[in-house]
N, C-alpha and C positions, 0 to 999 in steps of 0.2 A: 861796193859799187852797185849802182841801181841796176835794173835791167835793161833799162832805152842806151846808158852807156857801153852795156857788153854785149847790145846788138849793134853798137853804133859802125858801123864802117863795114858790118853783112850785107849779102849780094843776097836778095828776094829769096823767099824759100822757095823750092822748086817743087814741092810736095806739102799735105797737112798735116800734123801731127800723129791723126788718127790714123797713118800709114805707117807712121814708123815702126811700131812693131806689130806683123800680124800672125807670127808662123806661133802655132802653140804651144810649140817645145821651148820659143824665145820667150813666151807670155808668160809660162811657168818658171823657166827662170828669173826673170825679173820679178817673179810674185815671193819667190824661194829666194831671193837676197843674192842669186848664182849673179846676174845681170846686171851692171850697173851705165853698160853704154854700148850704143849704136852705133856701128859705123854706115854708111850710105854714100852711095855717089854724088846725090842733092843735100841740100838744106832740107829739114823737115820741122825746122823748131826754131823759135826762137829762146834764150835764157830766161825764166820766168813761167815761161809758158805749162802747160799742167796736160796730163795724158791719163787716162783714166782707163785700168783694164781687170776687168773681169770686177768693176766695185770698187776697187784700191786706185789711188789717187798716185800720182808723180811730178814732181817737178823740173825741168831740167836746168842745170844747174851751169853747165859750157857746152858753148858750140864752140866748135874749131877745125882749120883743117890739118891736117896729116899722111905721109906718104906713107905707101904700106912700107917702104922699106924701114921705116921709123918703128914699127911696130917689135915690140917687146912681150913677153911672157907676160908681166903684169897688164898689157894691154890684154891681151887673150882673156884673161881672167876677166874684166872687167866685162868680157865682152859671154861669159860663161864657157870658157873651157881652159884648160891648164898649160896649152903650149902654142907658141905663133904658127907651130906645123899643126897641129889637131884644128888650129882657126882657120889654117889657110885652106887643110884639106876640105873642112865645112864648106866653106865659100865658094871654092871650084867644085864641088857637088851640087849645089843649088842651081850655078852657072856655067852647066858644060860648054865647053871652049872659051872660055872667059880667059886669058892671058893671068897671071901674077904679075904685076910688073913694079916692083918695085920704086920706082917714078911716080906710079898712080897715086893721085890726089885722093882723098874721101873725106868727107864731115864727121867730123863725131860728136855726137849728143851725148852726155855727160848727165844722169839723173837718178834723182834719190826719191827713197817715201815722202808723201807729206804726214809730217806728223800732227 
């Protein structure tokens, strides 16, 4: 599938790429192989599109959306940690009084090295 097809039917990004990931515990993981997706309340990418951090290049490879209640241990992982409670705990620490809600929508960005 090209990549104008796996944007085709996306609503505008609502952010640049160069925001998606900026905290440098995330940057190291995605450099360390720990991180291989993002989750965000907005679009920050489209499929194709390339992120460049700390020198090392990325591509991302799927956007999509997803409820947090969908979210699995393997999601955790991809996202660098080992369990949906060690993610969730992360995430309501960054966001104090932020709700869980299991309903809630988020995009996730999906990316690998460029080799």
């Amino acid at each position: 599938m090209n990549n104008e097809k796996a944007n085709e039917g996306l609503p505008p990004k609502t952010c640049s790429i160069e925001r998606l990931i900026t905290k440098q515990e995330d940057i190291e993981k995605v450099l360390n192989g720990e991180k291989t997706a993002t989750r965000r309340n907005g679009r920050y990418a489209d499929v194709g599109e390339f992120m460049t951090l700390e020198g090392r290049e990325f591509v991302v490879e799927r956007v999509y959306r997803q409820s947090l209640g969908e979210l699995t241990d393997e999601h955790a992982r991809q996202e660098g940690y080992q369990t949906v409670d060690d993610y969730k705990e992360a995430i309501l620490a960054m966001h104090p009084g932020m709700p869980w809600a299991p309903q809630m929508k988020v995009w996730v960005h999906e990316f690998a090295p460029v080799k």
